[in-house]
N, C-alpha and C positions, 0 to 999 in steps of 0.2 A: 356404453353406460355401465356405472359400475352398479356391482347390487348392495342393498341395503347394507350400511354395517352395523358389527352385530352391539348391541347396549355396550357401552364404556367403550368403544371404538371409534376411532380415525379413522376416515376414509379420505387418506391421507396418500397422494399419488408421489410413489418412493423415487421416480425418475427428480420430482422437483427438490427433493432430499439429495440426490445424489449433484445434482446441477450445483448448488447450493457449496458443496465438500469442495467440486470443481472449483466454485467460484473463489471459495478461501484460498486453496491452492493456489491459482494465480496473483491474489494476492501475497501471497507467503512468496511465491520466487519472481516476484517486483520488489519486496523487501530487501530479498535475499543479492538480489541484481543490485538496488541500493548501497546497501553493506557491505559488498564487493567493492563495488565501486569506488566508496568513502576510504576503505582500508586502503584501496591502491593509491588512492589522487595521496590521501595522508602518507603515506612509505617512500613515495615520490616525490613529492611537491622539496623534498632537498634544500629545509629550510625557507621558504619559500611560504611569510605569511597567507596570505591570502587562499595559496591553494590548503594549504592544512588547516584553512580555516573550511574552504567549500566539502573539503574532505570530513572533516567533522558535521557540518550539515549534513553530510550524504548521511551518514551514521544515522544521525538525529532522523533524519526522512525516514531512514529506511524499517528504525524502530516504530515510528509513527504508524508505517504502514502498515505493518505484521499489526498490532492492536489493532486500528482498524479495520484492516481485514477481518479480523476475529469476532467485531465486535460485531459486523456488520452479516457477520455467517450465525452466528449467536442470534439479533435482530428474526434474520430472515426465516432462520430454523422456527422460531416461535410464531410467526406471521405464516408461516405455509402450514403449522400444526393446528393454527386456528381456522384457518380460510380466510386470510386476510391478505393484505399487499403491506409489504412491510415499507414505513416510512422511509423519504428518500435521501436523509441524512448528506453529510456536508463533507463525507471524507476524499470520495472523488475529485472533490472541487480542491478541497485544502491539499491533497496527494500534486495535482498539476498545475497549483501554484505553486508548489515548493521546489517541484522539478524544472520551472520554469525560469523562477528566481535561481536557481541554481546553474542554469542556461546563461542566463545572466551574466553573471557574477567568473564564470569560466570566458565568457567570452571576455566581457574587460578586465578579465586576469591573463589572457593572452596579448591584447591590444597593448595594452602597457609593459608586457615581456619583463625589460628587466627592471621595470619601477616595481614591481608586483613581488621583489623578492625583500626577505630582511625586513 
């Protein structure tokens, strides 16, 4: 049990602060895995619409991500300063449709091989 905090004070447990840092981070290098990604499929894809198009998606996702991450570490920071649960927002969900669709869209970019270039 923690003791009384003192007037104008949080009694605010720094572990859920630091969890919180963690959490952005993982987001930031699923971004950053993204943006990788996007840059390679686009350098490669060798003319080759489709893939320079999923390779620009990756980009757009992985920008996507990074903000939401932020936005969602921003959220939470305020919600753990309050004593609250912070709302459970839609970026999870939008993050693994996008990677999904983008699953997609590689796989019948390989099934079609060479319709998939020009």
């Amino acid at each position: 049990m923690h003791p009384d905090p003192r007037p104008g004070q949080l009694d605010v447990d720094v572990r859920f602060l630091l969890a919180n840092e963690r959490t952005l981070l993982a987001w930031l290098r699923t971004a950053l895995a993204l943006l990788a990604g996007g840059v390679a499929l686009a350098q490669l894809a060798a003319g080759r619409v489709l893939l320079t198009a999923v390779g620009t998606g990756l980009l757009v996702l992985g920008g996507a991500a990074a903000v939401t991450g932020y936005r969602r570490y921003r959220a939470a920071g305020r919600a753990i300063r309050a004593g609250t649960l912070p709302a459970p927002g839609h970026g999870t969900a939008l993050l693994t449709a996008g990677v999904v669709a983008v699953a997609v869209v590689l796989v019948a970019a390989v099934a079609l091989g060479p319709l998939a270039s020009h």
